[in-house]
FIMI-489322 format. One line per 4 residues: number of its first residue (from 1); their letters; for each residue y, z negated, x negated of C-alpha. Coordinates in steps of 0.05 Angstrom, whole numbers, plus 32768, in hexadecimal, padded with zeros to 4 digits. Layout:
BEGIN
NUM> a> Y:Z:X; ...
END
This chain:
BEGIN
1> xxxx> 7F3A:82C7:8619; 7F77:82A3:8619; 7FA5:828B:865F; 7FDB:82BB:8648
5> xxxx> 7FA3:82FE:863B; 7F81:82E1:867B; 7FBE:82E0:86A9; 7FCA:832F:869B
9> xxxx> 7F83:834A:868A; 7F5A:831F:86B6; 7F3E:831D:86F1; 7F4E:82DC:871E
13> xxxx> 7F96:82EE:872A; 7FA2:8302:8770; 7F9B:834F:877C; 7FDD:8374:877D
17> xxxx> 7FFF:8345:874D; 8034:8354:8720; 800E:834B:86DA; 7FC9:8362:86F5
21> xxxx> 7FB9:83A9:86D0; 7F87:83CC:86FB; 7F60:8404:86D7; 7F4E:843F:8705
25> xxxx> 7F99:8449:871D; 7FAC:8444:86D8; 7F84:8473:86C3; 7F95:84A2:86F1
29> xxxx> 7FDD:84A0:86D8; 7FC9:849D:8698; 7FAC:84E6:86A2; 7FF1:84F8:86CB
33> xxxx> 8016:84E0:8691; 7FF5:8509:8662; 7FF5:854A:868B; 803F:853C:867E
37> xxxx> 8042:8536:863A; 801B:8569:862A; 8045:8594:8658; 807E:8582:862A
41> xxxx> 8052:859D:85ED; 8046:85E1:860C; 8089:85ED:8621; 80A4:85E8:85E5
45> xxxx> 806C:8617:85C3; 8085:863A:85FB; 803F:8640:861F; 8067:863C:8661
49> xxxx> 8031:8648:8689; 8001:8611:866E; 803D:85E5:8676; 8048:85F9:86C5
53> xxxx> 7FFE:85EA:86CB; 7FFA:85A5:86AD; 8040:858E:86DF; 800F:859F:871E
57> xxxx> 7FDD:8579:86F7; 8002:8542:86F7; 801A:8540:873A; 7FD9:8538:8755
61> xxxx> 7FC2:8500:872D; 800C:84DF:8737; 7FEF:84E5:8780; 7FAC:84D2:8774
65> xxxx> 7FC1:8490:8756; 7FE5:846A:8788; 7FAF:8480:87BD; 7F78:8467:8796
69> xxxx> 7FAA:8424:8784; 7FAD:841D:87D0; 7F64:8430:87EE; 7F54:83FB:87AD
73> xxxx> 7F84:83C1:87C5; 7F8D:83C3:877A; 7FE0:83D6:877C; 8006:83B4:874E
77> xxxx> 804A:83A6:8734; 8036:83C5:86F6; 8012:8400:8717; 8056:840B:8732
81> xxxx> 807E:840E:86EA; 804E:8431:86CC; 804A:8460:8700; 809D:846C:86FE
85> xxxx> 8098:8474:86B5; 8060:84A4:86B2; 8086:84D0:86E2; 80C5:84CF:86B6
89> xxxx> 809C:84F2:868D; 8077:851E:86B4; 80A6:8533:86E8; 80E9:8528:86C6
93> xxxx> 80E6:853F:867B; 80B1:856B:867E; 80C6:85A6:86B2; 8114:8593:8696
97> xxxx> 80F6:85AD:8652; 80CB:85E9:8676; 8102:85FD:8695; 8134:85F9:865C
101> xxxx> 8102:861E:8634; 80F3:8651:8665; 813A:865B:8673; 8170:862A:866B
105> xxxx> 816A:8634:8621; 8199:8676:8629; 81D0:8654:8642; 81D7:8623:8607
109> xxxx> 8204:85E8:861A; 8204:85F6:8660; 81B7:85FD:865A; 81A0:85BD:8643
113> xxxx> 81D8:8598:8668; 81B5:85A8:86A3; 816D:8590:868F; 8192:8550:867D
117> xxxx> 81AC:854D:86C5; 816B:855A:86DB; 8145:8523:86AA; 817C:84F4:86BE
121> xxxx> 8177:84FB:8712; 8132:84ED:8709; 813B:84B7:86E5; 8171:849A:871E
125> xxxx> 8139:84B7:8755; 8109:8488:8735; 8139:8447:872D; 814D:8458:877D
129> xxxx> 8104:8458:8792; 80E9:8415:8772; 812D:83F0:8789; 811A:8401:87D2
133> xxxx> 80F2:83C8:87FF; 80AC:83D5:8800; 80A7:83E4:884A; 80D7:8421:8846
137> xxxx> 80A7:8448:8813; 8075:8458:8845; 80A5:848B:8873; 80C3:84B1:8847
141> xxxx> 80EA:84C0:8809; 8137:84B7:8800; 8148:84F0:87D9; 810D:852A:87BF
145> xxxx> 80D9:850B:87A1; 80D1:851D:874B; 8093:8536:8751; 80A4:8568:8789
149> xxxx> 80DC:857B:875E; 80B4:8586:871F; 807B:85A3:873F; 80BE:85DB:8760
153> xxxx> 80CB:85E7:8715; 8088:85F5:86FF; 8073:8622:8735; 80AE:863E:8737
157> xxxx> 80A0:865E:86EB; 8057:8669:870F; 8077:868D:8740; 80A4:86C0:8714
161> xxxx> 8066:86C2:86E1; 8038:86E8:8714; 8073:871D:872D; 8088:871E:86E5
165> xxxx> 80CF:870E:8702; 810A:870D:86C4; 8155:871E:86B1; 8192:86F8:86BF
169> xxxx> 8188:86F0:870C; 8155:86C8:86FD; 8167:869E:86CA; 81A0:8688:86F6
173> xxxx> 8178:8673:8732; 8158:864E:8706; 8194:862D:86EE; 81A2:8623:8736
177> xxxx> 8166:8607:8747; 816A:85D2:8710; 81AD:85B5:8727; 819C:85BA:876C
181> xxxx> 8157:8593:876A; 8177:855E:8739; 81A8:855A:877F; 817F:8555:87A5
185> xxxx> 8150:8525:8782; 818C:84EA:8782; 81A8:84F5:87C6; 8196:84DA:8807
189> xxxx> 8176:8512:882E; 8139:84F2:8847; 80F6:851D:8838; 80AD:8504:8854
193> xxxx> 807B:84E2:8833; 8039:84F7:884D; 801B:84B6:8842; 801B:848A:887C
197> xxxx> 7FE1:8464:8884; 7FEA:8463:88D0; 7FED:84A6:88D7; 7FB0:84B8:88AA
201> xxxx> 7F8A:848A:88D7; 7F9B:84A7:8918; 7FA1:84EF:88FB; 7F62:84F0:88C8
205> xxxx> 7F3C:852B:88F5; 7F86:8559:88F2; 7F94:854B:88A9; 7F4D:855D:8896
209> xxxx> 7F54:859C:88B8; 7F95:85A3:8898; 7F79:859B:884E; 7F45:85C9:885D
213> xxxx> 7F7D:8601:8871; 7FAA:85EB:8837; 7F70:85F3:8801; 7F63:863F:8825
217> xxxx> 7FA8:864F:881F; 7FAC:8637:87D3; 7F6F:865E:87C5; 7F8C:8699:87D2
221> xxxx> 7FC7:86A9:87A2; 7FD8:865A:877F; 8013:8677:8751; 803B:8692:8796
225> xxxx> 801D:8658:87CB; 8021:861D:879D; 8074:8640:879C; 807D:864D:87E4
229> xxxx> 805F:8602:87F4; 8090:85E3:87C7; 80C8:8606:87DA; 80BC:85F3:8829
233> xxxx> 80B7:85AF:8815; 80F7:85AE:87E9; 811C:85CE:8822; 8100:85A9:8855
237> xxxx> 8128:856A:8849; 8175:858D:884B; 8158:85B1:888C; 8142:8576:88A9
241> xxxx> 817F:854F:889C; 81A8:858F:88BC; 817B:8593:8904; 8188:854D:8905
245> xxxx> 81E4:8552:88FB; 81D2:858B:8930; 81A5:8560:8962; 81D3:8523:8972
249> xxxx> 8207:8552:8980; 81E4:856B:89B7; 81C6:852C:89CA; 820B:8511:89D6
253> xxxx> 8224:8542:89FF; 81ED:8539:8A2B; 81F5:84EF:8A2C; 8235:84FE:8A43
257> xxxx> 8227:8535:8A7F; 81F8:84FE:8A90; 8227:84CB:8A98; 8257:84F7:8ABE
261> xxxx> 821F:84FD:8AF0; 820E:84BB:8AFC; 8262:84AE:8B07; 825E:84E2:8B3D
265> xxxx> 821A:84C7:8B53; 823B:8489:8B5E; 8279:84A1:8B81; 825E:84BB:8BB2
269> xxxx> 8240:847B:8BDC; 8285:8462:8BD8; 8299:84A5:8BF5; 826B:849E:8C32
273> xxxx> 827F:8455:8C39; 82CA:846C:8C3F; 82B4:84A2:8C76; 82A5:8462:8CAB
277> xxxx> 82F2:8445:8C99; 830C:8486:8CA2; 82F6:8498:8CE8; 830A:8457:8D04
END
């Protein structure tokens, strides 16, 4: 094997390095990847339902990677590109072409202009996120994460499959829903991440409780829960950012009724010190 096939391929480089390939994590996108494009396929045979299906697929090996990348110590500056570009894919053009399909194709210009927008925020949500320093990506997101936005897409046509939900009502909140998660994929509403290692440690007996409830609740109805999760996620952020414009408000004025306290507080020994001069 030569240096330059050694140096990329092989296995003396140090781990995490930015030409080391590491297989398992790769593999794992690989698979997310290819959920993706073949989500692409079936929407446009217009199997819309296989297409929603393979997005969720995709999510959870597009989470499954960088875990197993991590618990490996096998993460990699290549990992990391490859990851970005698989989700282009996955979570960018593929619900932008499920949902143009679906819907967006009725509206003609206006249609596919939006799943541009769409493909394009992702693309600017996936710049944004490698650009930031490593210790910030372990807090939370800036801006809605692509797969959560994809994954809002695909179970949102999972959602209006089962209650057979249609017309022109529809098709606009759709239309809606496209511009507004391209939004608020590229702004700076903060959204959590749900991967601290800190927290998993101290936290591993509540989350596993947790999971067990979450899989109970999936099992029940998947095309309405996998929805209803989603949506609380995708609003969580803009809610979040609201409490917290409403919250130092308040905090402010009480700052301030404090303060006037401790003025009074402190007025008053000079009060009872006067009292003595007074009387003489």
């Amino acid at each position: 094997m030569s240096n330059r096939r050694r140096k990329y391929f092989g296995r003396g480089g140090p781990p995490g390095g930015k030409g080391r390939i590491s297989l398992l994590p790769s593999i794992l996108t690989t698979i997310s990847l290819f959920s993706g494009f073949y989500a692409i396929v079936a929407a446009v045979n217009e199997q819309f339902f296989h297409a929603a299906v393979a997005i969720i697929i995709a999510g959870v090996f597009d989470g499954l990677d960088g875990r197993v990348a991590r618990l490996t110590n096998t993460a990699s500056r290549f990992g990391e590109e490859y990851d970005s570009l698989c989700d282009l894919v996955a979570f960018g053009v593929a619900p932008a072409i499920l949902a143009y399909q679906w819907v967006l194709v009725s509206y003609g210009r206006y249609g596919w202009l939006a799943a541009f927008l769409y493909v394009a925020a992702t693309a600017l949500r996936l710049a944004r996120f490698n650009s930031q320093p490593p210790a910030d990506e372990n807090k939370n997101f800036t801006g809605l994460p692509c797969p959560a936005a994809g994954g809002m897409i695909a179970t949102t046509y999972l959602f209006c499959h089962f209650f057979e939900l249609g017309g022109r009502a529809m098709e606009i909140a759709v239309m809606v829903a496209v511009y507004l998660l391209s939004y608020l994929m590229i702004s700076s509403i903060v959204y959590q991440s749900f991967k601290s290692p800190e927290t998993q440690r101290k936290k591993a007996f509540q989350m596993m409780v947790a999971l067990v409830l979450l899989i109970v609740v999936l099992a029940t109805e998947p095309r309405v829960t996998l929805f209803v999760l989603g949506l609380v996620y995708v609003l969580s952020g803009p809610l979040a950012a609201a409490y917290r414009l409403v919250v130092p408000a308040k905090t402010a004025g009480t700052d301030d009724e404090e303060g006037a306290q401790k003025d009074t507080t402190v007025a008053k020994p000079d009060e009872a010190a006067a009292a003595p001069d007074s009387s003489r």
